[in-house]
MIRO-945625 format. One line per field, with one value per atom (N, C-alpha, C): atom name; x, y, z; residue number from 1. Coordinates in steps of 0.001 Angstrom, whole numbers, plus 500000, padded with zeros to 6 digits. Each point is the difference from the previous one (the first is absolute). Layout:
N
atom	c(CA|...)
c1	c(X|...)
c2	c(Y|...)
c3	c(Z|...)
nr	c(NUM|...)
// end
This chain:
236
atom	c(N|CA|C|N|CA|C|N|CA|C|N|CA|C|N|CA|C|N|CA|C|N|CA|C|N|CA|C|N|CA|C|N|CA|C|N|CA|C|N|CA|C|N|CA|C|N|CA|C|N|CA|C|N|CA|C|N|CA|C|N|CA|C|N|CA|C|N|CA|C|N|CA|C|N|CA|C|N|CA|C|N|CA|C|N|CA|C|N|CA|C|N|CA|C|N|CA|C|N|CA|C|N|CA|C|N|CA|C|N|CA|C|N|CA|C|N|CA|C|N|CA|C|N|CA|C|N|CA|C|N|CA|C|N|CA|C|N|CA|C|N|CA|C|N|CA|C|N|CA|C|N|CA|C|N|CA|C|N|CA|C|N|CA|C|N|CA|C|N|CA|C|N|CA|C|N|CA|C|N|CA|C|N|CA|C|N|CA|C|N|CA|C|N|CA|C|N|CA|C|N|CA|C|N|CA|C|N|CA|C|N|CA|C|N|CA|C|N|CA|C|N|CA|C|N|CA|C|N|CA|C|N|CA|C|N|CA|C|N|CA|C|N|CA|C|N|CA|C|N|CA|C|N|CA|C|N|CA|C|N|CA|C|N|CA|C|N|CA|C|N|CA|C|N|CA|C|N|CA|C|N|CA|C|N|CA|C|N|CA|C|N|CA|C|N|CA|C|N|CA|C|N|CA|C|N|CA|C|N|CA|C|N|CA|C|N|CA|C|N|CA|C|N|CA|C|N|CA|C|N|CA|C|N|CA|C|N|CA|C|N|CA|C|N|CA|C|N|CA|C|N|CA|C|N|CA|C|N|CA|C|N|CA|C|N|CA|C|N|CA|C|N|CA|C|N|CA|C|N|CA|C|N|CA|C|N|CA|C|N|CA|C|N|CA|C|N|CA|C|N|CA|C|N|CA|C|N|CA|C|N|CA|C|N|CA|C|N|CA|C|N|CA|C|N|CA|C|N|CA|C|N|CA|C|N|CA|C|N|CA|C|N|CA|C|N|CA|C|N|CA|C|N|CA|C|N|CA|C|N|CA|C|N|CA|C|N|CA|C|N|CA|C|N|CA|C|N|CA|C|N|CA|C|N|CA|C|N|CA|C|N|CA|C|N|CA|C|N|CA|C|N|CA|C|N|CA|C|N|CA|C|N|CA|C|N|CA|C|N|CA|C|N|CA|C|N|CA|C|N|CA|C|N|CA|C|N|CA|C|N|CA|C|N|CA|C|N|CA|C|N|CA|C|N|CA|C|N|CA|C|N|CA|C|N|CA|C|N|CA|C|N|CA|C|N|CA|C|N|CA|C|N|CA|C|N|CA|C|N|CA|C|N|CA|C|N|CA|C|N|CA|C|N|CA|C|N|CA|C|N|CA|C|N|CA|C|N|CA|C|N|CA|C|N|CA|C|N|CA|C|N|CA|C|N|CA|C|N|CA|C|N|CA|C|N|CA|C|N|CA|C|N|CA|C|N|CA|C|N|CA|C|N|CA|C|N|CA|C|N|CA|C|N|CA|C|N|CA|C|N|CA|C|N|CA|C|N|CA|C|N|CA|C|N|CA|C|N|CA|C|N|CA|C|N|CA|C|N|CA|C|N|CA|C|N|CA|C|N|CA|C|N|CA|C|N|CA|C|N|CA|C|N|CA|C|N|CA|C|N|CA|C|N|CA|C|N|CA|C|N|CA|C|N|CA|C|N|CA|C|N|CA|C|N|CA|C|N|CA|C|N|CA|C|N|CA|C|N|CA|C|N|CA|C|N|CA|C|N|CA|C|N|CA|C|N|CA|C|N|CA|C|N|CA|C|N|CA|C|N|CA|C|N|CA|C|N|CA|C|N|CA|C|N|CA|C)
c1	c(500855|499145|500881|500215|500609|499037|500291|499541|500240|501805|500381|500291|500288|500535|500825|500976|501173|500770|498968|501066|498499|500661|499412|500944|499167|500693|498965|500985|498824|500810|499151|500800|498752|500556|499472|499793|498785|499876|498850|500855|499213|499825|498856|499739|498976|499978|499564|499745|498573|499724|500171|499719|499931|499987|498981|500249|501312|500531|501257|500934|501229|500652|500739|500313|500964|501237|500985|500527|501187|499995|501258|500150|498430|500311|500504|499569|500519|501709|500235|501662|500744|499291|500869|500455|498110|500223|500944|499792|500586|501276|500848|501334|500691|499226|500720|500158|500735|500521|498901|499610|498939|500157|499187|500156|499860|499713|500122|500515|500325|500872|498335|498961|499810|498148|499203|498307|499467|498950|499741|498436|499451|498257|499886|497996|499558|498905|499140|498514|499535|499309|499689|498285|499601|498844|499530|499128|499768|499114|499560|498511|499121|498941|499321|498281|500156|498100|499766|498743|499718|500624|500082|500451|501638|500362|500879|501767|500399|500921|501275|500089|501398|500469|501266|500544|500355|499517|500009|500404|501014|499667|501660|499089|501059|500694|501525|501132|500703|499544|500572|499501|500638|499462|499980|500287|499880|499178|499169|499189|500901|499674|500528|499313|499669|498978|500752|499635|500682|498874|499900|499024|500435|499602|500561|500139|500625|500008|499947|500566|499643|500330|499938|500554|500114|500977|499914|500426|499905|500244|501237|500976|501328|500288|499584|500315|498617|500448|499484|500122|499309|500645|499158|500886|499670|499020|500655|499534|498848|499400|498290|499416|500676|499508|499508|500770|499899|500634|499638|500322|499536|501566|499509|500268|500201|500190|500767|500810|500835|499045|499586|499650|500881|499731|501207|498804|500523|499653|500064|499854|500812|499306|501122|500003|500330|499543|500332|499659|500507|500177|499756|498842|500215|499893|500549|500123|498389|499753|498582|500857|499318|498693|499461|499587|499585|498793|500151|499028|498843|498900|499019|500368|500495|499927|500769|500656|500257|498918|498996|498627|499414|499637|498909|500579|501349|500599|499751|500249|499888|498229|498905|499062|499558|500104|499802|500560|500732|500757|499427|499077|499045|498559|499855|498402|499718|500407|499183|500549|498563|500375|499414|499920|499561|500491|501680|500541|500146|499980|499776|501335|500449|501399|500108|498948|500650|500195|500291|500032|501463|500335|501006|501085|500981|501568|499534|500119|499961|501490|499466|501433|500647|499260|500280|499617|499829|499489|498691|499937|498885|498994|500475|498932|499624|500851|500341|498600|499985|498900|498802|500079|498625|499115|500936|499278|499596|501044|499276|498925|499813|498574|498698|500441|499091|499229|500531|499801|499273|500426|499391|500393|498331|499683|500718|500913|500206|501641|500801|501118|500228|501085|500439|501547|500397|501347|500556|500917|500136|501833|499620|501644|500504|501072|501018|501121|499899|501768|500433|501500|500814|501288|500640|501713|500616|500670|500674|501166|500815|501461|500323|501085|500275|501423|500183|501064|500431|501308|500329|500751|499247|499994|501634|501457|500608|499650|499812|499883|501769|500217|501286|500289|501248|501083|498805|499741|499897|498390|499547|498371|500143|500709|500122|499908|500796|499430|499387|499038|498022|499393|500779|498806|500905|499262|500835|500883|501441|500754|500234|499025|499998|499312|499205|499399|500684|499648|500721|499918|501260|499813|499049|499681|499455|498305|499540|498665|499573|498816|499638|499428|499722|498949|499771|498426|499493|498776|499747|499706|499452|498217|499699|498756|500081|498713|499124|498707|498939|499031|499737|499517|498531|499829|498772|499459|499178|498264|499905|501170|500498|501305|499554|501794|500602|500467|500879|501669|500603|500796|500067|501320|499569|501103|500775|501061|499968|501043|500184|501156|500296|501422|499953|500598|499951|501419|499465|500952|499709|500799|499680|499909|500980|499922|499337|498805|499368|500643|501065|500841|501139|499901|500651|499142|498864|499463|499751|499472|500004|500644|501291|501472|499697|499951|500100|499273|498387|499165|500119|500571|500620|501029|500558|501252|499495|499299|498771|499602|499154|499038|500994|501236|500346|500533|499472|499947|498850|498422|499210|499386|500410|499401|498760|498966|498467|499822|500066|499069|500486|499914|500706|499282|498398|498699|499495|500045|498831|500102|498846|499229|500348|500719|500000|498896|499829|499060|500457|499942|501169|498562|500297|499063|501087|499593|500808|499235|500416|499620|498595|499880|498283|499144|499982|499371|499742|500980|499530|499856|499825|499620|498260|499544|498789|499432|500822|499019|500126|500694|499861|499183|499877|499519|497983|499801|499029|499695|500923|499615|500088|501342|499757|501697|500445|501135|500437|501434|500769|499827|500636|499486|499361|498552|499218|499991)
c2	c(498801|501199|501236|501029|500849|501070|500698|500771|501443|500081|501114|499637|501654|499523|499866|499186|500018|501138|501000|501201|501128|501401|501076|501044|500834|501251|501433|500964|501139|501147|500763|500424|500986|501578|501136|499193|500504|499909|500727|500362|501205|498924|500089|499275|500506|499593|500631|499017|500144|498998|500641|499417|500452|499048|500458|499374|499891|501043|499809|500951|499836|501511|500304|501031|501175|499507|500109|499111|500508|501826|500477|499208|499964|499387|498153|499255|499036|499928|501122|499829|500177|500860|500338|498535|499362|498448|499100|500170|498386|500755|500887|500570|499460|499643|499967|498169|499976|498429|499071|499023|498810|499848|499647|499384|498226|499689|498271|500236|498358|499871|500139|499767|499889|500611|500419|500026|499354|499702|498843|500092|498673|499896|499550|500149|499212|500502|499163|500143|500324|500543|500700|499608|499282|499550|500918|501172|500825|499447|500556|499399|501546|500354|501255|499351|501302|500304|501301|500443|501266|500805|499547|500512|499821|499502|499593|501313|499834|501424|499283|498853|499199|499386|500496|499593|498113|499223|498340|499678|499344|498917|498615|499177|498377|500164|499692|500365|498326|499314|498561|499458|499722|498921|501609|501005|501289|500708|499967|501242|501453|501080|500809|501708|500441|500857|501340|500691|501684|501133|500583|500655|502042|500451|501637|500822|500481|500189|501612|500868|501470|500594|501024|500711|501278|501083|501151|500361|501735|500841|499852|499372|499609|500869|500582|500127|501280|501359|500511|500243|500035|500117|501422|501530|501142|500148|499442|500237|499522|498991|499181|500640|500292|499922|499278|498534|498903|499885|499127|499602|498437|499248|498964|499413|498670|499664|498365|500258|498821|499287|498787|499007|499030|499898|499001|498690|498380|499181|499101|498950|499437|498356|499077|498883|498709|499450|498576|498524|499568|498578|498619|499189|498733|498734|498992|498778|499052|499510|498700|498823|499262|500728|501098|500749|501270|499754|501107|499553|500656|499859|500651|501472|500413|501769|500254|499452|500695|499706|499055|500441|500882|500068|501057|501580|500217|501317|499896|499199|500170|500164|499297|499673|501983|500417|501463|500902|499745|500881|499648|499206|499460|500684|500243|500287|498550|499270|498598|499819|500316|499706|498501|499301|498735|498967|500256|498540|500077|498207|499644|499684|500168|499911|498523|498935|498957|499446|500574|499877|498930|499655|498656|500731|499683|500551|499661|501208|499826|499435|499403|499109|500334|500610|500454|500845|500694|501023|499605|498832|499459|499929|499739|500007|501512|500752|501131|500809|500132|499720|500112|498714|499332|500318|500384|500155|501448|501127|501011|500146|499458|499863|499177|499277|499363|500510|501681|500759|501291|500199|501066|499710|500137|499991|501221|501227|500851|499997|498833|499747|499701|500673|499625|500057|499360|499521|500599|501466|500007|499600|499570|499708|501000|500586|500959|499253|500196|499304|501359|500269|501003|499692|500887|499971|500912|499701|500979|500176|501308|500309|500783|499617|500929|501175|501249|500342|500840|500870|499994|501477|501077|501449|500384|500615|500232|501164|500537|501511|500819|500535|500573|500498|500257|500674|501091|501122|501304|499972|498851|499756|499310|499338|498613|500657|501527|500846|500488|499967|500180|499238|499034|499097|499057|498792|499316|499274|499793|499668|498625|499126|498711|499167|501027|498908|499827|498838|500106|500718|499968|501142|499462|498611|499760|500097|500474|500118|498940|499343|499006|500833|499552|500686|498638|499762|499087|500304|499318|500464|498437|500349|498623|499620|499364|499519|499515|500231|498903|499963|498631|499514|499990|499559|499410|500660|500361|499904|501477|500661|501234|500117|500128|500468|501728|499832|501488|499290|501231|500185|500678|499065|501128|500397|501374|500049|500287|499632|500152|500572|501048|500246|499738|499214|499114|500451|500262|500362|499523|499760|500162|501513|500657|501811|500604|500633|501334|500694|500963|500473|499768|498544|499745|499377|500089|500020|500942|501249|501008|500584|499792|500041|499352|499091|499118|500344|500228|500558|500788|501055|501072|499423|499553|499326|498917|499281|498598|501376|500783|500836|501080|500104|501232|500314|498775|500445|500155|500115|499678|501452|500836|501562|500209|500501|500339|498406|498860|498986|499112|500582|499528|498959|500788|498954|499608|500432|499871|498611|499336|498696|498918|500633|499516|500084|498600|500334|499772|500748|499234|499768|498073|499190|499145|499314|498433|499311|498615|498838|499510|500636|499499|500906|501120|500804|499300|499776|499543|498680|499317|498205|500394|501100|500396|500068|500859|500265|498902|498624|499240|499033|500055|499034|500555|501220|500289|499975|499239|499692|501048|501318|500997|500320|500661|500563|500985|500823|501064|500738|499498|500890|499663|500663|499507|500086)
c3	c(500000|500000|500000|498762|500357|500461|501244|500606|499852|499433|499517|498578|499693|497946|499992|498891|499958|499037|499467|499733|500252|500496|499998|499886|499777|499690|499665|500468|499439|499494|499069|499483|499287|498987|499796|497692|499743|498836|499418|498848|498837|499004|499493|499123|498668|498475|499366|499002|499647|498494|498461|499200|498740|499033|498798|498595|499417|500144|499359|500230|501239|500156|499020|500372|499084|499715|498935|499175|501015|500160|500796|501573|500540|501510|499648|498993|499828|499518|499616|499385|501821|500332|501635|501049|499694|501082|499294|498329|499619|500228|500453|500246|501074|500700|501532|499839|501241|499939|500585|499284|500908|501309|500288|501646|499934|498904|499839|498399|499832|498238|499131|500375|499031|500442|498762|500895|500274|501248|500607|499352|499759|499549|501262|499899|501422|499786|500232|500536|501170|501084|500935|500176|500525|500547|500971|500049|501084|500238|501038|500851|500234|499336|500140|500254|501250|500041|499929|499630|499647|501478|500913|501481|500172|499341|500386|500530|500801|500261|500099|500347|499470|498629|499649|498863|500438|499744|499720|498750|499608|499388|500055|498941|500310|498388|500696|498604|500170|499544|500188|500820|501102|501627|500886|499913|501531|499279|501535|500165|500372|498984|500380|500207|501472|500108|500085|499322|500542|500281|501106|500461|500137|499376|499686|501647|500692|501024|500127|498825|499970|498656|499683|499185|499852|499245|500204|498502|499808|498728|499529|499113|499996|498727|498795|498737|499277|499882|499178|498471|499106|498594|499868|499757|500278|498244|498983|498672|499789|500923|499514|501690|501035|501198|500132|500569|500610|500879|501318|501135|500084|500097|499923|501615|499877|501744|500356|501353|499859|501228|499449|500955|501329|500929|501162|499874|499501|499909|501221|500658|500603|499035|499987|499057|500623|500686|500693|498547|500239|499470|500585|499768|500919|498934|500867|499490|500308|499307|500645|500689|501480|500253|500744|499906|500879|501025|501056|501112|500138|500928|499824|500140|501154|500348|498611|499001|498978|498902|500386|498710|500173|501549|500665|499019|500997|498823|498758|499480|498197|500078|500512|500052|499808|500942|500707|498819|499301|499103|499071|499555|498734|500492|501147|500092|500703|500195|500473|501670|500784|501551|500594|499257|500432|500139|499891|500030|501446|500389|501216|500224|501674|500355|500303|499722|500248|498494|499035|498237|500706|499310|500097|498722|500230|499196|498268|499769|498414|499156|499378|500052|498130|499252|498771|499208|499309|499281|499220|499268|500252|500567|501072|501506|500338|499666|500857|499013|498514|499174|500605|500146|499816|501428|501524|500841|500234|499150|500145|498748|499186|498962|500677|501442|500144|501141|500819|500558|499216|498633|499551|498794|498913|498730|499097|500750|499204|499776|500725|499748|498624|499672|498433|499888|498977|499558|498961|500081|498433|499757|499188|499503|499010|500709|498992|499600|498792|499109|500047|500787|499761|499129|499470|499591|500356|501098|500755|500110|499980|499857|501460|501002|500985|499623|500450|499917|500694|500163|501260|499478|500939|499790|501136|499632|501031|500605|501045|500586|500159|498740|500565|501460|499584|501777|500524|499250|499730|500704|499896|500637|501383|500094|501207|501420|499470|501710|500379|498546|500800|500394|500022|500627|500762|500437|501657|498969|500623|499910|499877|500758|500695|498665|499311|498992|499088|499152|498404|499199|499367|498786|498437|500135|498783|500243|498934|499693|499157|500176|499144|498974|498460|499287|499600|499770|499510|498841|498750|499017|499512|500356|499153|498822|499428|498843|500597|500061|499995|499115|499581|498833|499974|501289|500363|501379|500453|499326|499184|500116|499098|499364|498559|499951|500162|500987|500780|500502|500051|501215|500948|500738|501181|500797|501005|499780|501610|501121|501264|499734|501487|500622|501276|500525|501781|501159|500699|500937|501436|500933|501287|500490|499755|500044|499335|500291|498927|499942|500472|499306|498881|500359|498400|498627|500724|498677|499627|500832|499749|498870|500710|499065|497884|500229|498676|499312|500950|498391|498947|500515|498810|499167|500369|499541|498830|500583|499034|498505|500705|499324|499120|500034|500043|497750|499217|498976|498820|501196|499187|499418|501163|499664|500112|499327|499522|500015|499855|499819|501133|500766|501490|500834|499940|500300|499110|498724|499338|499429|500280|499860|501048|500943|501590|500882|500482|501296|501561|500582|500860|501528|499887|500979|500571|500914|500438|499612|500155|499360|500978|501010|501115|499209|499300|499027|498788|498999|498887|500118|501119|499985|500310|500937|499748|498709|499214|498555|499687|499625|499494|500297|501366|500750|499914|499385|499574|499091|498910|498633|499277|500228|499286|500137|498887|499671|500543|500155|500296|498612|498755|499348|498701|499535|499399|498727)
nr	c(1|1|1|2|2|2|3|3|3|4|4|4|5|5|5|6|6|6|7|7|7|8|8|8|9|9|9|10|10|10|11|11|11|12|12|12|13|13|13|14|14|14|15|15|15|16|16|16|17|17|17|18|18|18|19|19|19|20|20|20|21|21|21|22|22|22|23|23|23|24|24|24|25|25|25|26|26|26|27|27|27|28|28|28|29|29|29|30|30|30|31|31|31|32|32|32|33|33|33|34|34|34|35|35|35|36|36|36|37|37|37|38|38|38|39|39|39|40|40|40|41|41|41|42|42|42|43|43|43|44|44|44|45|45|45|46|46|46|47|47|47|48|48|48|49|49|49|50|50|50|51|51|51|52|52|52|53|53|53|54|54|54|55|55|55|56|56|56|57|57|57|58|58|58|59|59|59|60|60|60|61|61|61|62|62|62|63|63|63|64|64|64|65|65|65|66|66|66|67|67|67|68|68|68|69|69|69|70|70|70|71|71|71|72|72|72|73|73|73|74|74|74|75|75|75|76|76|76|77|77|77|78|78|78|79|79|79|80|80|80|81|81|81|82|82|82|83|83|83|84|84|84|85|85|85|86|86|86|87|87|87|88|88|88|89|89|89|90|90|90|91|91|91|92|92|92|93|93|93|94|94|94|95|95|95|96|96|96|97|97|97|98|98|98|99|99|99|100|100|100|101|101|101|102|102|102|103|103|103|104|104|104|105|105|105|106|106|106|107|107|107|108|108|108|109|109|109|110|110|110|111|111|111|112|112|112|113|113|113|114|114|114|115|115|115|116|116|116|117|117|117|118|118|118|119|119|119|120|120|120|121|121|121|122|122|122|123|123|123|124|124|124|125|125|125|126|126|126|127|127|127|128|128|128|129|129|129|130|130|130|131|131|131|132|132|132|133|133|133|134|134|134|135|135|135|136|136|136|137|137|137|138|138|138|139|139|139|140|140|140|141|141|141|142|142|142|143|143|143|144|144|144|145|145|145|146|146|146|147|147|147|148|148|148|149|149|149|150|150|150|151|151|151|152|152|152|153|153|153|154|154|154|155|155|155|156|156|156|157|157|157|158|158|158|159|159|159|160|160|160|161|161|161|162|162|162|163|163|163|164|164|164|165|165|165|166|166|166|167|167|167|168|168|168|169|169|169|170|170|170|171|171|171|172|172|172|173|173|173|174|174|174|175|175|175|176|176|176|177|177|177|178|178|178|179|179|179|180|180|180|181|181|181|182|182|182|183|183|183|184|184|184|185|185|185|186|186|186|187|187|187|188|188|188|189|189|189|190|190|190|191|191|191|192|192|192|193|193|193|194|194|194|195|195|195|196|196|196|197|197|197|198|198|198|199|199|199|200|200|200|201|201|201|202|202|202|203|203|203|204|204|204|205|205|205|206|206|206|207|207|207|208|208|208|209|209|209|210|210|210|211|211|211|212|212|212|213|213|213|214|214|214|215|215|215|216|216|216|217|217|217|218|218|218|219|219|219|220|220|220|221|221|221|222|222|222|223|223|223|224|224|224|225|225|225|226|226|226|227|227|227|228|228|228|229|229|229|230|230|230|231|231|231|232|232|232|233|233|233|234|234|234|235|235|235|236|236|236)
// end
């Protein structure tokens, strides 16, 4: 029974969809060095109810839940007057089988208060399925096929003493396809420090000029698993 996850973490993220970005913000990411050899595919099984306020879903054999914990004004663009915003995630990971006080939570974060604490150890994703569908008719499954590339933003000398010292200097940028149940992308900058993401966005952003937002929407992924999960698109 794991009781705890075997990875968590939390961490600050801006995030932004689109049909198709800008050729200049794509020359900037494919610039920088990978963070793996090569892009990773994967399917993503979320678990959505119209209620639902937790990000769920199963990526192989782990459940993996990330729940938004705050956010604030991180990024103005003075030429469209936009204000966009950096999200703090926190992201735990577990292995099956999982125990009840961790259905009840997931249960509560779906809208569903009825699972009983003597529910017996869910022992697979399968299971894990089938007993929250057998609690509530409005559970649904959508599967995203992604193709995803990570890469890795440095924060020069000249920045590193605005912000804490203690963290790393690398920024993730992540930049991905999805095929299915829409075809979009979609583009993160992740940090443990908001000030260094702070930092990077301009830096990410800094050759697109006038088309900076334009045909950006900037949601997280508990947002647009809603529209989908309502049978309706980001963009139409």
């Amino acid at each position: 029974m794991n009781r705890n996850p075997k990875f968590s973490e939390r961490l600050w993220e801006w995030r932004s969809f689109s049909k198709k970005f800008h050729k200049n913000l794509l020359n900037v990411i494919h610039g920088l060095p990978a963070k793996f050899d090569r892009p990773t595919k994967m399917t993503d099984n979320y678990v959505w109810t119209p209620d639902c306020n937790l990000n769920i879903k199963l990526r192989d054999q782990d459940l993996k839940i990330k729940e938004l914990i705050g956010f604030q004004p991180c990024h103005r663009d003075n030429t469209l007057g936009i204000t966009t915003y950096a999200e703090q995630w926190t992201t735990e990971v577990y292995s099956f089988p999982i125990p009840t006080l961790l259905m009840k939570r997931i249960g509560e974060g779906l809208g569903i208060r009825n699972i009983s604490r003597s529910l017996p150890l869910v022992a697979d994703k399968e299971q894990f399925i089938k007993v929250l569908q057998s609690h509530s008719n409005s559970v649904r499954i959508l599967s995203i096929f992604k193709q995803r590339e990570q890469r890795l933003l440095t924060i020069e000398n000249d920045h590193k003493d605005k912000v804490d010292n203690e963290v790393a200097e690398l920024v993730t940028v992540e930049i991905s396809h999805l095929a299915s149940p829409e075809d979009v992308s979609t583009l993160s900058i992740e940090h443990p420090s908001i000030d260094m993401l702070v930092t990077a966005i301009p830096m990410i952003m800094r050759d697109v000029e006038k088309q900076i937002y334009r045909g950006m929407i900037f949601m997280n992924y508990l947002q647009a698993v809603k529209i989908w999960g309502l049978s309706k698109k980001i963009f139409d």
